[in-house]
C-alpha positions in Angstrom: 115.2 -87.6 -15.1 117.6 -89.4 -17.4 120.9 -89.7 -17.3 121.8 -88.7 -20.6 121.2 -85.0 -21.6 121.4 -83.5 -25.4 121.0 -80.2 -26.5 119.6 -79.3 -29.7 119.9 -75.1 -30.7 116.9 -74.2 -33.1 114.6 -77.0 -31.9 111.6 -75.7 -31.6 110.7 -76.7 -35.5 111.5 -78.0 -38.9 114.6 -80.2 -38.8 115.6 -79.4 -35.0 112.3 -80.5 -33.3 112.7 -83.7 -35.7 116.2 -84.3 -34.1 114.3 -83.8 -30.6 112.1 -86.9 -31.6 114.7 -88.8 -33.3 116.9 -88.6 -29.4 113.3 -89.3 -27.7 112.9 -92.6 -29.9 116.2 -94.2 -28.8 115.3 -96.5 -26.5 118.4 -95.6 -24.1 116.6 -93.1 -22.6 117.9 -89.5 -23.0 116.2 -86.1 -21.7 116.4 -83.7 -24.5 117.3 -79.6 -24.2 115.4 -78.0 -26.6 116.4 -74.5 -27.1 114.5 -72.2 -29.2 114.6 -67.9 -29.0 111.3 -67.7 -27.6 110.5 -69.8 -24.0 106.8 -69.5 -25.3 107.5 -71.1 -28.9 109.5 -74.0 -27.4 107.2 -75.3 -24.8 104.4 -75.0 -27.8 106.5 -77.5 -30.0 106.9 -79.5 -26.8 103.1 -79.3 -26.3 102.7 -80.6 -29.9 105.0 -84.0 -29.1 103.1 -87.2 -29.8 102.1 -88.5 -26.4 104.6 -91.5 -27.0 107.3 -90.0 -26.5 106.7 -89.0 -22.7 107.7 -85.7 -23.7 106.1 -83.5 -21.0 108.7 -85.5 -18.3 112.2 -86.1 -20.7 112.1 -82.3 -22.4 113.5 -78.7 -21.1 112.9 -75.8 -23.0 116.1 -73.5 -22.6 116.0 -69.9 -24.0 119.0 -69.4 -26.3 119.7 -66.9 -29.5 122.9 -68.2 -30.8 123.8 -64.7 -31.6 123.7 -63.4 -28.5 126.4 -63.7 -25.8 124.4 -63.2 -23.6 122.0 -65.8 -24.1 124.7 -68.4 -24.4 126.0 -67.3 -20.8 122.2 -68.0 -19.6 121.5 -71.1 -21.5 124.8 -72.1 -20.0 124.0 -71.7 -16.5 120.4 -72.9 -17.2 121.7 -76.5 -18.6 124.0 -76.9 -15.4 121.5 -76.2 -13.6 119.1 -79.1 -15.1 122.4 -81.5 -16.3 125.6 -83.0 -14.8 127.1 -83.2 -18.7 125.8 -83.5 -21.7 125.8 -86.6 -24.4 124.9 -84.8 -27.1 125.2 -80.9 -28.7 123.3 -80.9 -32.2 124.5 -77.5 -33.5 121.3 -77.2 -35.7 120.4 -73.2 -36.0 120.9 -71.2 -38.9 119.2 -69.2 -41.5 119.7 -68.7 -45.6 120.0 -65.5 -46.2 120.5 -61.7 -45.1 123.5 -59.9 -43.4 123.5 -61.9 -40.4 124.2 -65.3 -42.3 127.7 -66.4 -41.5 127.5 -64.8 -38.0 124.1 -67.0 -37.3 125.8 -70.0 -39.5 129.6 -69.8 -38.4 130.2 -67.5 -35.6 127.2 -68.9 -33.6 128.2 -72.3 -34.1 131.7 -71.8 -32.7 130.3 -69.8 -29.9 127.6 -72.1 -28.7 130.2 -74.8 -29.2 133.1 -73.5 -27.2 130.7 -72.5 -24.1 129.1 -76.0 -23.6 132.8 -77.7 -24.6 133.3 -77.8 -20.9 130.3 -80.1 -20.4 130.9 -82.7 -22.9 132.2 -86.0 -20.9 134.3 -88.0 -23.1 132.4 -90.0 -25.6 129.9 -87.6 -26.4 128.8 -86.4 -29.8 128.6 -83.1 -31.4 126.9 -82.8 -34.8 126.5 -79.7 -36.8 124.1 -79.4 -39.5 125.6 -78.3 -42.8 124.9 -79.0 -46.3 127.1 -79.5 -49.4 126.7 -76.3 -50.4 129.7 -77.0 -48.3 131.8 -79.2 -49.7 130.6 -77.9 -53.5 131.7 -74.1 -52.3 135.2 -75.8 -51.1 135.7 -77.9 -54.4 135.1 -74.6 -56.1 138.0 -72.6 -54.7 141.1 -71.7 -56.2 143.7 -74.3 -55.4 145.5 -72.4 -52.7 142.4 -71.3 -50.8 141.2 -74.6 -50.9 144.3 -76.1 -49.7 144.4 -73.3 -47.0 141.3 -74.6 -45.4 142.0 -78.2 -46.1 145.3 -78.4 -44.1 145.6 -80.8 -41.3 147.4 -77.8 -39.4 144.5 -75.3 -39.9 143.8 -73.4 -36.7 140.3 -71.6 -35.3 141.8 -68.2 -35.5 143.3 -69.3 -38.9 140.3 -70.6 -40.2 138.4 -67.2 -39.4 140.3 -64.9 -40.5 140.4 -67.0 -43.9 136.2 -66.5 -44.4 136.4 -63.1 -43.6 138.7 -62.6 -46.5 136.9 -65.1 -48.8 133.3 -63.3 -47.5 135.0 -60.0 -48.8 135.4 -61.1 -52.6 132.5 -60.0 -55.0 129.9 -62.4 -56.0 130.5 -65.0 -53.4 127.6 -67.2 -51.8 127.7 -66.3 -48.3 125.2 -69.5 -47.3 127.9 -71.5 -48.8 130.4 -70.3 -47.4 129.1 -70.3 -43.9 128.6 -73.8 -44.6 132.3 -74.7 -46.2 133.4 -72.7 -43.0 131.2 -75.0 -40.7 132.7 -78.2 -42.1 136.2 -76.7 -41.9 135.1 -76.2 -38.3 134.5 -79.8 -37.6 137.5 -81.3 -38.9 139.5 -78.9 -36.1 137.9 -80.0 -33.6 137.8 -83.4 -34.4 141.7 -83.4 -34.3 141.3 -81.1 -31.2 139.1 -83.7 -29.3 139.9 -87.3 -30.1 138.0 -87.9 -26.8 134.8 -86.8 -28.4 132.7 -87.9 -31.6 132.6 -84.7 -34.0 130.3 -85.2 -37.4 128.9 -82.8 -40.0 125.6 -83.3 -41.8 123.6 -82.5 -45.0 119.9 -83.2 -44.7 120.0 -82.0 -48.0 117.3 -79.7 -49.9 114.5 -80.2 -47.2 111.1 -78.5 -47.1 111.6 -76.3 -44.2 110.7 -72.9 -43.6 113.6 -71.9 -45.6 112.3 -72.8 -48.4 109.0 -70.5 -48.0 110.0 -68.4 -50.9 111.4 -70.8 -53.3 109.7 -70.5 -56.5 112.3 -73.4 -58.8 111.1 -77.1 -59.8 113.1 -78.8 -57.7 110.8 -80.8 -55.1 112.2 -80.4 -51.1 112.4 -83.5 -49.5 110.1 -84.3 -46.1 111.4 -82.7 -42.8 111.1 -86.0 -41.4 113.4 -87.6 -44.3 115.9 -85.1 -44.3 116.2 -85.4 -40.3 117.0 -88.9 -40.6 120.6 -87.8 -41.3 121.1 -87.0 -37.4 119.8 -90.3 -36.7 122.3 -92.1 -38.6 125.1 -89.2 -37.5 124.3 -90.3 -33.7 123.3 -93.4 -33.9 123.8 -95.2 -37.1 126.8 -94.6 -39.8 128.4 -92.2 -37.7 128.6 -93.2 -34.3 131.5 -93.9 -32.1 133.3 -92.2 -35.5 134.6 -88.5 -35.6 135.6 -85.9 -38.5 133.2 -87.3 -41.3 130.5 -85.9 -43.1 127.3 -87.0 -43.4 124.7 -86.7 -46.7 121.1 -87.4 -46.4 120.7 -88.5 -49.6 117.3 -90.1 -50.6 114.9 -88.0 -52.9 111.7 -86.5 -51.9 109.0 -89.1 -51.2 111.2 -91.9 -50.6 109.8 -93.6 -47.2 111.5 -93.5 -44.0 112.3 -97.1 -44.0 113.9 -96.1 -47.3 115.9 -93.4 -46.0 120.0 -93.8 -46.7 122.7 -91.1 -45.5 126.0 -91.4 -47.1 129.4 -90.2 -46.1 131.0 -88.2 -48.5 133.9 -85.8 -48.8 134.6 -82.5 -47.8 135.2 -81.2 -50.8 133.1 -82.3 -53.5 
């Protein structure tokens, strides 16, 4: 088995089980943790995995729902079981809409985080996928709320109590502000663990199964082309770096070889 162990949460499809291949490509050979809800539906994406990729020998399906406690307690114990430490946490799962949003978005994120902290040997990268819905939601703020979340002093407990009072205002885009409160998120712990690499992404507008019931003219972008944001987050424009986010930012149908990720700002 490898030395090097990532975990990616909601990997079972879309742009998760493209972060599995992009960590199977690298040619420093990791073994990846895919976790997905359902045991059965992640040894089915594994099953699908192009031959090439020796996938059957370097992939673990791990059972985890970020939402649930206890799954995180069992996923926990499952990975220590498999892995010394882990290289890599790709915090990827989340979901668009409905009530559990910002807990699936946010609260999961911080959860899942926190519990495998403990395994993360110095050097190691987390990356969270976001999008700038984000940084767009932030920009929009009023001044002092923005500068609330944007201080260099801003704490976990701070920063939560600050979305629930921004999630209780009328009209306001939960999805964006589970994002805004994700990228918040990363810059905290990037001053809280200088040992580690700590990155945001945007794969931007990508045709997942999120988009399933979007009926507007704007064209989604590939899976595969929005996913090569983690590459370049891990391995490319980001690595070795911390507290940055990340844009995919190539339009739908560009090529691969074509693909360019940009770092932008957190508030834009």
């Amino acid at each position: 088995m490898s030395s090097k162990f990532a975990l990616i949460t909601g990997a079972n499809r879309g742009l998760g089980f493209e972060c599995v291949k992009t960590i199977l490509r690298q040619t420093d050979p990791y073994h990846v943790l895919l976790c997905s809800r359902s045991v059965a539906a992640g040894e089915k994406a594994v099953a699908s995995l192009p031959s090439s990729l020796s996938a059957p020998s370097r992939v673990s399906v791990i059972e985890l729902d970020v939402t649930s406690p206890a799954s995180i307690t069992a996923a926990v114990a499952s990975v220590k079981s498999l892995a010394p430490s882990l290289s890599v946490l790709v915090n990827n799962a989340g979901i668009l809409e409905g009530e559990q949003t910002l807990s699936t978005n946010f609260d999961a994120v911080l959860a899942v985080t926190q519990a495998f902290m403990p395994l993360l040997a110095d050097g190691s990268c987390i990356t969270t996928t976001s999008s700038s819905c984000g940084t767009r939601f932030l920009a929009s703020l009023p001044p002092q709320d923005a500068s609330d979340l944007s201080s260099s002093e801003l704490t976990v407990p701070e920063l939560s109590a600050k979305i629930t009072e921004l999630s209780n205002k009328p009209d306001v885009d939960i999805y964006s502000l589970s994002k805004c409160a994700v990228n918040c998120y990363t810059r905290i712990l990037a001053r809280a663990h200088p040992e580690l690499h700590i990155t945001a992404v945007s794969p931007g507008f990508t045709n997942t199964g999120m988009c399933a019931n979007y009926t507007g003219t704007r064209q989604p972008k590939e899976v595969a082309l929005g996913a090569t944001v983690f590459h370049e987050a891990l391995f490319g424009l980001g690595k070795g770096r911390s507290g940055i986010f990340l844009k995919q930012n190539s339009s739908a149908g560009t090529e691969l070889k074509d693909a360019e990720t940009i770092e932008t700002a957190w508030s834009t």
